[in-house]
N, C-alpha and C positions, 0 to 999 in steps of 0.2 A: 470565558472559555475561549483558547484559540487554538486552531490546528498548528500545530508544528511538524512539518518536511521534515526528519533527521537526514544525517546524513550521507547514508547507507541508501534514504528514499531517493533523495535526489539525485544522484547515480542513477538511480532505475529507470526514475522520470525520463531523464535525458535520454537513455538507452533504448525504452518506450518511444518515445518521439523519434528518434532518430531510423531508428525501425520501421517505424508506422508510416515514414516522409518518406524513405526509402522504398519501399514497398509498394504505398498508395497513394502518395503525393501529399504535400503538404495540407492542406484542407482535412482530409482525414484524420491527421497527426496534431493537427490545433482538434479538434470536435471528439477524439479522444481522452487528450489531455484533461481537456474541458469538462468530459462527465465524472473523470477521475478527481480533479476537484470537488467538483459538485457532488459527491458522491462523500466525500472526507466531509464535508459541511454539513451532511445529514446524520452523521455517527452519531450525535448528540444527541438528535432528535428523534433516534432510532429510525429513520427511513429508510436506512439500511441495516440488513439480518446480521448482526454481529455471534458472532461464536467464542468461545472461549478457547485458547490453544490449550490441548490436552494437556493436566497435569505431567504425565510420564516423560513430556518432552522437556521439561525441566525452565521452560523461559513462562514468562509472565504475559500474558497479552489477548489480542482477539481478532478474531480476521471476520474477512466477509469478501467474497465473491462480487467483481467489476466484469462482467465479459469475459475476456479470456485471460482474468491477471486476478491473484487473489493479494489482498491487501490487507498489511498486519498492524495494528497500532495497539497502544496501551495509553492507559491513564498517567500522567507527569505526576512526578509528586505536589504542584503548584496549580494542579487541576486541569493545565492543558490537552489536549490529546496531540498527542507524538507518533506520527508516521512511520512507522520501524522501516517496513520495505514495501515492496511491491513484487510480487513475483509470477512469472509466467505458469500457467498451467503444468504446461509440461516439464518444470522444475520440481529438482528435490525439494520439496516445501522445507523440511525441518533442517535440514543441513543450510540450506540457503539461508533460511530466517537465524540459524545463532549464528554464522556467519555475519550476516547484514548487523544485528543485535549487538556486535562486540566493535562493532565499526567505530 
């Protein structure tokens, strides 16, 4: 099993950091990044509370709550788990994620 960034993620990532560096200085912005990984490595192992994205919203997948960014991934067809996005709190969650999801 491996995590896979999609593409939509890594965008965020970088937007994340770049924010975070901006804002708090780069130390912050590495030690963030850092539990955001570490945080995708435990998907697996369930260490993090995954949910399922409501039916009615029409996409396939599961999120779980990082601090102030909720992070969406689904199962690959080849067993992986795939990154869909990352999104800020204060973001339209469903609009953003089939957004990011068609990326």
């Amino acid at each position: 099993m491996a995590i896979r960034v999609q593409e939509a993620a890594s965008v965020r990532l970088d937007e994340i950091y770049r924010y975070t560096r901006d804002r708090w200085g780069e130390a912050q912005a590495d030690t963030y990044i850092t539990g955001l990984f570490a945080a995708f490595e435990q998907i697996e192992t369930r260490g993090v509370r995954s949910r399922p994205v409501a039916a009615e919203f029409g996409v396939e997948g599961y999120f779980f709550r990082y601090q102030q960014h909720f992070v969406y991934w689904r199962r690959l067809a080849n067993g992986d788990i795939g990154i869909v996005t990352i999104l800020h709190e204060r973001m339209h969650q469903m609009d953003r994620f089939k957004e990011d999801d068609t990326a």
